[in-house]
N, C-alpha and C positions, 0 to 999 in steps of 0.2 A: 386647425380647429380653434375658435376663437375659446377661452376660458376665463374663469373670474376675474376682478382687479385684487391683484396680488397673489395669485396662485401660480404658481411652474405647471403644474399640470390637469389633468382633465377631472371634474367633479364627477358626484355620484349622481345628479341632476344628466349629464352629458352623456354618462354611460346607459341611462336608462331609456332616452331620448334613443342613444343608438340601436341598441339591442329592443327599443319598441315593446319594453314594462315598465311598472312603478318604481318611483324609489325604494319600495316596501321590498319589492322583488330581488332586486340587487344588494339589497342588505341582507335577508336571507341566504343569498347565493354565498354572502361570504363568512356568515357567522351561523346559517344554521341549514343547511344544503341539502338535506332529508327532507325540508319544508317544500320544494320546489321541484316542478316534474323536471327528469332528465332530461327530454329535447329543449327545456328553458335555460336548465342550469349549461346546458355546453352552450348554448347562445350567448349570455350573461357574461359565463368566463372566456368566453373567444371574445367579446368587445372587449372587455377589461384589458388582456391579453396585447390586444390590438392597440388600444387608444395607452397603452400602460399607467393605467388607472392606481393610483396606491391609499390606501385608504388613510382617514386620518384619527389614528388611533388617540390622539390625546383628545378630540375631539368626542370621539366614540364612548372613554371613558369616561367623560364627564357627562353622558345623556345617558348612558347605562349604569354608571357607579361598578364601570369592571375593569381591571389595571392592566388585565389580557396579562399578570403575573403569576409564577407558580414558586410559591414558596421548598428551598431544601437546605434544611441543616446539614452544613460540611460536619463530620463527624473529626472525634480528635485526632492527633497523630499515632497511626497504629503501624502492628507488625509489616514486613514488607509484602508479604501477600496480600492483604486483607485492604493496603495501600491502594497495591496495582485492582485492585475489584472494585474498587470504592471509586479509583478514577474512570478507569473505564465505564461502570454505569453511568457515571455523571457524564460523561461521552454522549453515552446510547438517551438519556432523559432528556439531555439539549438538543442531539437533534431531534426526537418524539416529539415535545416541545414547538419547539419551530415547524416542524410540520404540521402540526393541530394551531400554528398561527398563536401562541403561546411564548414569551421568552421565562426561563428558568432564573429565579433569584438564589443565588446562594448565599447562605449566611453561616456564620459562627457562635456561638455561645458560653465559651470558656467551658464551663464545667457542668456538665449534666444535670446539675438540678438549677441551674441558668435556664434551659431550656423552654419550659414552661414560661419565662416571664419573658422572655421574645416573642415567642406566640402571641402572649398576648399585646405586645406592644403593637404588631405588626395587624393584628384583629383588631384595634383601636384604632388604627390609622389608616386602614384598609390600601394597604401594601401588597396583600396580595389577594387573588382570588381564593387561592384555596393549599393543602400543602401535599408534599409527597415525605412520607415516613420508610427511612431505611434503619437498619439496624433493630429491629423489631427481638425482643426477648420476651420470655414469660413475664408475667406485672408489668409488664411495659404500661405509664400510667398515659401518654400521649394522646391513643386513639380513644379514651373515655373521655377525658377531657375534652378534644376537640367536636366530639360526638354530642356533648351538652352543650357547646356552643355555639353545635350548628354550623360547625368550618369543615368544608369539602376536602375531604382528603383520600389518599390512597396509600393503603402502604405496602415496600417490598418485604415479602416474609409477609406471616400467617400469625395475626394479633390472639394473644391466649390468656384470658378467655377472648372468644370471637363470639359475636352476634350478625345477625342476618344484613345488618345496617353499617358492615365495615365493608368497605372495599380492601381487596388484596391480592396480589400476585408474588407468586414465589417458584420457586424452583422444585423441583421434587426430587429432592436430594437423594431422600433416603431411596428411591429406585435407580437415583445413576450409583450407589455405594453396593447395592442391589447386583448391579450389571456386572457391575467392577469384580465383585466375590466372584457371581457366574463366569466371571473370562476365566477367573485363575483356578477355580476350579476344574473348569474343561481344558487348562493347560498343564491339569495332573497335580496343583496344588490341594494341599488337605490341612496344613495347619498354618492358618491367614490370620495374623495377628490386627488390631484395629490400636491407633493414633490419634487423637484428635482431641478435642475439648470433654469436659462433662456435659452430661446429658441435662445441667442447668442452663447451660445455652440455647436459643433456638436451633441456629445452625447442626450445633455439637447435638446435641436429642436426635433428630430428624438422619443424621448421619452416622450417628450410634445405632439407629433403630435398624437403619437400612443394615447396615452387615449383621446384627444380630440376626434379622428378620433370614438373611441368606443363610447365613450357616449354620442357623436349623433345619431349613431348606435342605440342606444338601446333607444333616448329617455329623454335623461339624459343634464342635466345644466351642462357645463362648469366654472362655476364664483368661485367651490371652490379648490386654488391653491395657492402654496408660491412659492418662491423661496429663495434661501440658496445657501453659499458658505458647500461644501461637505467636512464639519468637524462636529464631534460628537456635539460639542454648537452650533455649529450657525445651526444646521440643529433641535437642541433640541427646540432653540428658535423659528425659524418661525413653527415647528408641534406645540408648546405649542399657536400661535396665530392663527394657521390657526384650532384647537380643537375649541378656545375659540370663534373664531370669525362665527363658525360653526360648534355649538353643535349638531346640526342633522346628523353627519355626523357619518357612522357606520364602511368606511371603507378607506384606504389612501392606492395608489399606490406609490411607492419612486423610485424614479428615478436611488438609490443606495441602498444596503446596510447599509451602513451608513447614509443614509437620512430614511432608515427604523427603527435604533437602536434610531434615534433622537425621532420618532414617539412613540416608547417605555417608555421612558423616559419622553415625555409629556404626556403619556398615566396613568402612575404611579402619576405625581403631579396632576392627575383633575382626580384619583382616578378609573382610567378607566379600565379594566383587557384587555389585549391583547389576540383575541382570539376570546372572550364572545364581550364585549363589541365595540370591534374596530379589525377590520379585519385589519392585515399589508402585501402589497406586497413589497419584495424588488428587487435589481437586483444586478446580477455577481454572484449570490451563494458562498460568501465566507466562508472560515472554519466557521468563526462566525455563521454564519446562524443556521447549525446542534449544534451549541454549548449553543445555548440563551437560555431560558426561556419563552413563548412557542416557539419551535425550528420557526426557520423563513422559510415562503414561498418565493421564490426570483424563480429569472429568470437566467438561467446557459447559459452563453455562451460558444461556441464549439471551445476551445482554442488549441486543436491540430488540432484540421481541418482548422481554421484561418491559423497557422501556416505552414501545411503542403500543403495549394492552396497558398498560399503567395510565399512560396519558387519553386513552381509548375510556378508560374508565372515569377517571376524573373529568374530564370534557363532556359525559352525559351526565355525569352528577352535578356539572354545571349549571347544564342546560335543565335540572329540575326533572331528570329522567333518575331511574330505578334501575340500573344493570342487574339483568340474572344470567347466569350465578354471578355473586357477588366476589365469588372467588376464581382465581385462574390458576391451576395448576401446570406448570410448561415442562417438559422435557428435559434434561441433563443431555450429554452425550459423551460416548468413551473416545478419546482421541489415543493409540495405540501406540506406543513406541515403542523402545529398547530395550527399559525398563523392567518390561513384563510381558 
């Protein structure tokens, strides 16, 4: 096929020519695909397909004013759970991303109240389209801010307060913390200790609520619980007082992984076998879990599916559409081991 002077390959003029529609058409097919009946849209991507047509995106962004970029603040260096979750989703959001024909910018900001003034750098220069918000806590100031200036975002975790006009997707913790009580209870547990953060946290709340919410459910005291900053010591430390302070207790929920390994290691100084003697749940199922000694029970969250309704959302708030609900609540799930 003969092509422009100076191009490698076939224009959107050539495509449209083949497949016998406008160029209106075939821009549609690639940027807005709802627009165009299905027996056109498989016509359109079979020529593309065929002639391997690649579109010219810097081209594109300058007749649109769109950078086809999705802004995400790397968060700081944290505990090693919270690492491996933080990488992985950024995993599950790159390729979301790419599949919605999207590449992911990631960036930095030194210190949390840095944050806000990349934003706006990045909204003056128009860097990106729009952003994705992880680490979402109560007063979180982010989603207000970008919300009065009109910047597309989505965030993972549940913005509080929330209004009708955020987007969000998260996990439904407090049902998989829910689930976790239920196993141990139907495996004859009755005094299920809880691990994790304060309930100033989003995570820590949502996952506090969940086993409170169980072991009313079934019957059961609320009064044995610590709370810990989510590093391997100070989570060793409050499981070594909350054993001691509550020897009856056969089984502890953690609010992480790493508030479960703490459990282990307090389980070992008061001579306790994991398992046998002291049931452990944790959560996020990280490599660690299958790797431990007894292999750990945790709770798996659905990090391509987060990813892949997250970018689902922000791509129609692109497009100047309205998602309802505006929120998506996804599944947890128990991954079972030795543990417990």
């Amino acid at each position: 096929m003969t092509t422009e002077r100076g191009r490698s390959g076939p224009t959107i003029t050539e495509v449209a020519q083949a497949a016998k529609v406008s160029r209106q058409t075939v821009s549609n097919a690639l940027n807005f695909p709802d627009r165009v009946r299905p027996d056109t849209l498989a016509r359109v991507l079979e020529v593309i397909e065929e002639l391997g047509y690649v579109p010219n995106r810097v081209a594109r962004s300058l007749r649109t004013h769109a950078t086809r970029q999705i802004g995400y603040r790397l968060g700081p260096e944290c505990a090693d759970g919270v690492s491996f979750l933080q990488d992985s989703f950024l995993h599950a959001l790159t390729r979301a991303a790419e599949e919605e024909g999207y590449l992911l910018l990631v960036f930095g900001s030194g210190r949390s109240a840095d944050e806000l003034t990349r934003y706006a750098d990045m909204l003056r220069t128009g860097s990106v389209d729009g952003f994705v918000l992880s680490g979402i806590d109560p007063g979180d100031q982010r989603p207000a801010w970008l919300a009065q200036r009109h910047a597309p975002f989505v965030c993972f975790g549940r913005p509080r307060p929330a209004t009708p006009d955020y987007l969000w997707v998260d996990v439904d913790s407090a049902a998989g913390v829910e689930a976790a009580v239920d196993h141990l209870v139907a495996a004859g547990h009755r005094d299920i200790g809880f691990l994790g953060w304060s309930s100033a946290s989003g995570p820590g709340h949502q996952r506090l609520s969940g086993w409170g919410r169980a072991m009313r459910k079934h019957g059961l005291g609320t009064e044995h619980r610590r709370y810990a900053r989510d590093t391997l010591t100070d989570s060793t430390t409050a499981a070594l007082d909350l054993l001691r302070q509550s020897p009856s207790l056969t089984a502890v929920v953690a609010a992480s992984d790493t508030f479960a390994l703490g459990c282990y290691a307090a389980a070992r100084l008061e001579g306790r076998e994991i398992g046998r003697d002291l049931a452990v749940i944790g959560f996020d199922d990280s490599p660690t879990a299958s790797m431990v000694t007894p292999a750990l029970t945790s709770i798996r969250q659905p990090l391509d599916e987060i990813g892949r309704t997250i970018m689902r959302l922000l791509v129609a708030r692109l497009r100047g559409q309205t998602p309802r609900p505006a929120g998506v609540l996804l599944p947890p799930s128990l991954v079972v081991r030795e543990s417990a």
